[in-house]
C-alpha positions in Angstrom: 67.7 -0.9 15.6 65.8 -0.1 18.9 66.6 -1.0 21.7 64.6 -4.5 21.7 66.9 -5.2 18.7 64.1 -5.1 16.4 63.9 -2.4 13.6 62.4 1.1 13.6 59.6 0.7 11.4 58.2 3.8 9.4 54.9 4.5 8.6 54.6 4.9 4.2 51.5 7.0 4.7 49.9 3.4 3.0 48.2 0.8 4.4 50.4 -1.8 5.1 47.8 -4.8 4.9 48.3 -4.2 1.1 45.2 -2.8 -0.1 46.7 0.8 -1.2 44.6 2.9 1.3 46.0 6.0 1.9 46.6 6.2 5.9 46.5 8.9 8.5 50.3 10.6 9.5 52.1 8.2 11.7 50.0 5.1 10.4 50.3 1.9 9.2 46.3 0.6 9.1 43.2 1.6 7.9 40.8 1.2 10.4 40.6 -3.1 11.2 43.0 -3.7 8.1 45.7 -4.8 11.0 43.6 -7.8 11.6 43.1 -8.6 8.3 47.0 -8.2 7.5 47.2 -10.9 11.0 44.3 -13.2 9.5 46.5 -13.1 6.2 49.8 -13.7 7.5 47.9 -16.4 9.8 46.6 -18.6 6.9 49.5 -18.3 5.1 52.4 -19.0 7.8 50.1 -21.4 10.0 47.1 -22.9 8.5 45.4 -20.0 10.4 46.3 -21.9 13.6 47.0 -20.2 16.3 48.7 -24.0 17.9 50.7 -23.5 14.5 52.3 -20.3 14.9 52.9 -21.4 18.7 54.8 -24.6 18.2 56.5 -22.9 15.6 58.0 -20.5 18.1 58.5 -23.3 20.3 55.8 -22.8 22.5 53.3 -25.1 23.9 52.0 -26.6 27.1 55.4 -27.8 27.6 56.6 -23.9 27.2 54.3 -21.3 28.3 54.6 -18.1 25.8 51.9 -16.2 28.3 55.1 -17.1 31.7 57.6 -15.9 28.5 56.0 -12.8 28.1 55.8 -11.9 31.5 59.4 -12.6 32.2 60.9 -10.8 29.4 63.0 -7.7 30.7 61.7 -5.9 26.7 57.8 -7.1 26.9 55.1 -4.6 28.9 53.4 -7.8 30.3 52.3 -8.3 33.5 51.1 -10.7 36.0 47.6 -9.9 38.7 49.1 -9.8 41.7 45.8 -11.4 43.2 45.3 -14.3 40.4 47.0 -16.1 37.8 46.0 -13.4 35.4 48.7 -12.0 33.0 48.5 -9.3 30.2 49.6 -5.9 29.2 49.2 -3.3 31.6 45.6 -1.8 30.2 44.7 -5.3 30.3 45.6 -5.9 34.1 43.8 -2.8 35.0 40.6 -3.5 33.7 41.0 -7.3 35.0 41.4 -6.2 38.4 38.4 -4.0 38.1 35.9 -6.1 36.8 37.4 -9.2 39.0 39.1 -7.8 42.1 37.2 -4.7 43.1 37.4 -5.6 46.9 40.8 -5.8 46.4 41.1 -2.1 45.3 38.7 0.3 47.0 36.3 -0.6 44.4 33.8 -2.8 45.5 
């Protein structure tokens, strides 16, 4: 187990969406088969709803997942410091780019 208590998952050297492609050293995809492996396990968890697989984690507008992930000590999410803005840290830089160049020598 790692240290988020979740297991150390291994690449096979096959796609793991399930269509048997041989994959690249340190893989688990074929190029977009991710996606398709999430649209998959989408439909057949949740109706393909993303409200499905939300309230079935127990989030909601009562229970923000976007304020969970943020606060989480384990997840890489972050919050703009100038807006209400939150995402992984590639995610905030190009937000405050694009949104807040004033802000940061940019504009």
């Amino acid at each position: 187990m790692s240290i988020t208590g979740k297991p150390r998952l291994i690449p096979t050297g096959k796609c793991w969406c399930g269509c048997g492609r041989d994959v690249g050293l340190g893989k688990f995809f074929a190029a977009g088969h991710d996606k398709i492996a999430e649209a998959a396990l989408m439909a057949l968890k949740y109706d393909g709803s993303v409200a499905q697989l939300l309230h079935a984690h127990g989030y909601g507008s009562h229970h923000s997942v976007r304020h969970a992930a943020v606060t989480d000590p384990v997840c890489s999410w972050e919050k703009c410091a100038d807006c209400n803005y939150s995402g992984a840290p590639a995610s905030i830089a190009n937000h405050r780019k694009k949104d807040h160049p004033e802000r940061h020598g940019l504009g």
